[in-house]
C-alpha positions in Angstrom: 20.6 -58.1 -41.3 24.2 -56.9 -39.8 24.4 -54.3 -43.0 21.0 -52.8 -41.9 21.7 -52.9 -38.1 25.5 -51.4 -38.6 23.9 -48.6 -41.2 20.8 -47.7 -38.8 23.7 -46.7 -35.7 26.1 -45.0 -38.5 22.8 -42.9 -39.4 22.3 -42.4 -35.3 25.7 -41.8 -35.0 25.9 -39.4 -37.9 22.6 -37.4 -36.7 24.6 -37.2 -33.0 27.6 -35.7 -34.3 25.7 -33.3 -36.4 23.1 -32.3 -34.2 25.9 -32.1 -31.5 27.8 -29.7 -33.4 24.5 -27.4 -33.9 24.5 -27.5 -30.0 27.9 -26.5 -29.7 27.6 -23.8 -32.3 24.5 -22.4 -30.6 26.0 -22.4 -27.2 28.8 -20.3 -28.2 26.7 -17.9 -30.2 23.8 -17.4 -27.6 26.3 -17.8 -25.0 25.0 -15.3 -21.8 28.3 -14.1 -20.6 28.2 -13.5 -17.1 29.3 -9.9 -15.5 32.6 -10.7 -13.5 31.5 -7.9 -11.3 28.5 -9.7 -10.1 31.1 -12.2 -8.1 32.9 -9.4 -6.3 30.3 -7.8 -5.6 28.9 -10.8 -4.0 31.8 -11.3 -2.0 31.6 -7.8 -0.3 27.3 -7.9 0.3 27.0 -9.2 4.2 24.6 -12.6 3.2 21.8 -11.5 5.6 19.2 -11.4 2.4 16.7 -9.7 4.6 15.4 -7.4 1.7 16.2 -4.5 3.5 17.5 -3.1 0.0 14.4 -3.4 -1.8 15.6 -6.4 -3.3 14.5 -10.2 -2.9 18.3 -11.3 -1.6 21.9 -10.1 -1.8 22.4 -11.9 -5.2 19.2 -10.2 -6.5 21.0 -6.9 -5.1 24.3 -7.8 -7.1 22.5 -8.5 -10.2 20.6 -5.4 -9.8 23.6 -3.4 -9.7 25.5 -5.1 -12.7 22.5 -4.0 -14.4 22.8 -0.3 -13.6 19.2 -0.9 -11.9 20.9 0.1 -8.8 23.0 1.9 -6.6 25.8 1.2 -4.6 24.8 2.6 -1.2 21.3 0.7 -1.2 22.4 -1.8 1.5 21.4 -1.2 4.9 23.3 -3.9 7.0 26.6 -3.9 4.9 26.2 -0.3 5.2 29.2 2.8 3.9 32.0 0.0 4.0 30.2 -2.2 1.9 29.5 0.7 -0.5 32.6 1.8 -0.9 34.0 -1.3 -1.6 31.0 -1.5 -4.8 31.4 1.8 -5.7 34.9 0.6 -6.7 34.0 -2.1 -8.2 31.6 0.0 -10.6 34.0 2.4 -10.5 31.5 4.6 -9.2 32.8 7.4 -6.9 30.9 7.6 -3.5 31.6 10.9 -1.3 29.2 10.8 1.3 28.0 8.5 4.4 25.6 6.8 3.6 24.9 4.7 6.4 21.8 4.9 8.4 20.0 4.0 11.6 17.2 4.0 13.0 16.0 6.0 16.3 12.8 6.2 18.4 11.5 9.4 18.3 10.1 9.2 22.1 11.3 10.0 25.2 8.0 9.8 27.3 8.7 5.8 29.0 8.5 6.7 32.7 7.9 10.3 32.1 4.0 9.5 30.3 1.1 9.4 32.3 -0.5 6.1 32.2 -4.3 5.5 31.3 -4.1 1.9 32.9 -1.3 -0.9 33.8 -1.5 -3.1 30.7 -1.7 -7.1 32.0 -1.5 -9.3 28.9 1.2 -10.3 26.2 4.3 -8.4 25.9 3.7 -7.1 22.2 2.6 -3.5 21.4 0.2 -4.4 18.6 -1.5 -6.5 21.5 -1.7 -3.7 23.7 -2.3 -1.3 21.0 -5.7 -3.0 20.7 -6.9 -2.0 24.5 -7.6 1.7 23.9 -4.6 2.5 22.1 -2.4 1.4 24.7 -1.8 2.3 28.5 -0.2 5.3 28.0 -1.9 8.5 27.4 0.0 10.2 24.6 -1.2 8.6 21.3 2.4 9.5 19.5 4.3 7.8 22.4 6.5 4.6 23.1 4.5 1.6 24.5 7.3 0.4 25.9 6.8 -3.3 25.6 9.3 -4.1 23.4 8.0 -5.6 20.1 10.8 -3.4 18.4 13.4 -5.4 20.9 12.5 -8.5 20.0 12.4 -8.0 16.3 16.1 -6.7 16.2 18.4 -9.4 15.2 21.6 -7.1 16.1 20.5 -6.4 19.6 20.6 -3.0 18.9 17.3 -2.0 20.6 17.0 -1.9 24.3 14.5 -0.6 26.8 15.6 1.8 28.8 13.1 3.6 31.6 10.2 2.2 29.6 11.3 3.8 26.3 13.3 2.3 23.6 16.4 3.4 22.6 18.6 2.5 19.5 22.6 1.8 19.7 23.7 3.2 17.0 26.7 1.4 16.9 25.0 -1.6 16.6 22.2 -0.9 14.1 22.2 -1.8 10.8 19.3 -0.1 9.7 17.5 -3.1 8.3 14.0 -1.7 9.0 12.6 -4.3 10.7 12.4 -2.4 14.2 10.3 0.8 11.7 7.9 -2.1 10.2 6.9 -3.8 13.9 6.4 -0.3 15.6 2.7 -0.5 15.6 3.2 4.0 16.4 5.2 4.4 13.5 7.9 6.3 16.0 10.9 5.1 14.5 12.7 6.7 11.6 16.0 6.4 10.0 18.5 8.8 10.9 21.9 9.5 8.6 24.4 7.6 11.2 26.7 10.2 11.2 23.8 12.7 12.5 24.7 14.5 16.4 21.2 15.8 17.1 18.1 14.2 17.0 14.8 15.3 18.7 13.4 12.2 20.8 9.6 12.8 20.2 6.6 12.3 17.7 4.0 14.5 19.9 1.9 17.0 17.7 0.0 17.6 21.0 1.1 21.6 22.4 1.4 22.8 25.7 -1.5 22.1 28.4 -2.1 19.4 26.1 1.2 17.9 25.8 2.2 18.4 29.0 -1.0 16.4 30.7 0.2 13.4 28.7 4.1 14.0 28.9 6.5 15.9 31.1 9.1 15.8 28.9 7.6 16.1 25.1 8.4 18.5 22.3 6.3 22.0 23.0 6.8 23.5 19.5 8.1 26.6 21.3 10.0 26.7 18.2 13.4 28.4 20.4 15.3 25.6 18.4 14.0 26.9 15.3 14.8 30.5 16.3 18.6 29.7 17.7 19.7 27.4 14.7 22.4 29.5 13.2 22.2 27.1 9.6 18.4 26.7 9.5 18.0 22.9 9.7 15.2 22.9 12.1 11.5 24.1 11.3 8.5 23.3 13.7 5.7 22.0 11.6 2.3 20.8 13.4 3.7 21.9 16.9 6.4 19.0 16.2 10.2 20.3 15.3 11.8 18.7 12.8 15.7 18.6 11.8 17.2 19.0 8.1 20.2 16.7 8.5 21.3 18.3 5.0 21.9 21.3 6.7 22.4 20.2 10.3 26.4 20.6 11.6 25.9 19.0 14.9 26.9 22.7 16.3 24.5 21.8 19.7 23.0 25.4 19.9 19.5 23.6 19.5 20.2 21.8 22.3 21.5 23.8 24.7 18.1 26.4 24.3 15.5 23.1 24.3 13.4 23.7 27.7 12.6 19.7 27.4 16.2 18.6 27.0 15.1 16.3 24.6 17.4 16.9 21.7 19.9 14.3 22.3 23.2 12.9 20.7 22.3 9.7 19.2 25.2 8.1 19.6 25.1 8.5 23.5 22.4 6.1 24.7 20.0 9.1 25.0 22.5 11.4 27.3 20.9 15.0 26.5 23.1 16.6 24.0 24.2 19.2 26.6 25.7 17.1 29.2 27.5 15.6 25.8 29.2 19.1 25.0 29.8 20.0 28.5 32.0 17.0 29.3 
């Protein structure tokens, strides 16, 4: 009885050793080795895993990259630091900014006429749904402050019923450009010195019943751009930051004064040069 008991667990034992060795053999030979890049690169990406890349999370991000299925300058919150420092970890050069943020392409606020004083939640998409809102130009600011509340940097504030980015504290995450129920705010190139505060296709009478100090498309900008970065399509100019050099003649000819400095809390761009 001991001989068959004592020669079943030799035969279990033997089976383990062998099947153990198999095991060990395999793992070695389909071994996945992992990309010590994918670490670093971890260690540089900000944690926020808000998507904004186009990716489900940072570490989805860094495994994209390790993979070539990516590029370096695709997160919005870590921004042109956190490039840099993966462009050099790919050993990829990177040459240009590539941070962005976003700005509100309005400027109307207290300077709109009003249809009707809204009474009801503060949310745009709420008051969206009473005639378009209470203000009278459909390409304008509702200035309740859906965008505020959706920042989680505080970049947004309200300022004379409009809202206005800080580009110093904008990470361009898009969440402000998916809760604008107007579709008004746009990413910018951080390191951009113009930018035209309206989204009004509307033209003189027209424009100026709804808004005392919307875009005309007089097309003078257009005319006085000495690099040709600024085209007036649909009565609505439009700035080529490719081409733009932040030279201010725009600005200085614009009979709205609406072509502002981004990075000066909406101050007009000629008070900017002036002082």
């Amino acid at each position: 009885m001991w001989t068959t008991v004592l020669f079943a667990g030799g035969i279990v034992g033997a089976l383990g050793l062998v099947f153990g060795g198999i095991l060990a053999v395999a793992s070695r030979v389909f071994a996945v080795q992992e990309d010590l890049r994918l670490g670093r690169i971890a260690e540089f990406l900000p944690g926020a895993n808000c998507g904004a890349c186009g990716h489900a999370g940072c570490q989805a991000y860094a495994q994209a990259l390790v993979n070539g299925k990516a590029e370096p300058d695709e997160c919005p919150v870590g921004g042109e630091a956190v490039a840099k420092d993966i462009a050099a970890i790919m050993g990829i050069e990177l040459t240009k900014n590539t941070r962005m943020s976003a700005f509100v392409r309005c400027s109307g606020g207290t300077h709109a006429t009003k249809k009707y004083d809204y009474i009801g939640i503060n949310d745009c998409h709420a008051a969206m749904k009473l005639g378009g809102g209470p203000t009278e130009c459909e390409f304008g600011c509702l200035g309740l402050g859906s965008c505020v509340s959706s920042c989680r940097f505080g970049a947004i504030s309200m300022i004379d019923g409009v809202a206005v980015v800080d580009h110093n504290l904008c990470t361009g995450c898009l969440k402000c450009i998916k809760t604008c129920p107007k579709h008004i705010i746009h990413l910018v190139p951080y390191y951009a010195d113009v930018n035209i505060a309206c989204s009004s296709h509307n033209r003189g009478a027209a424009l100026r019943s709804v808004c005392n100090i919307g875009c005309l498309g007089c097309h003078i900008c257009e005319k006085v751009c000495p690099h040709d970065a600024i085209t007036v399509t649909d009565n609505l100019a439009e700035i080529d930051f490719v081409k733009c050099t932040g030279c201010g003649e725009c600005a200085t000819r614009c009979p709205r004064g609406l072509i502002h400095d981004a990075h000066l809390d909406r101050s007009p761009l000629t008070v900017a040069k002036s002082s």
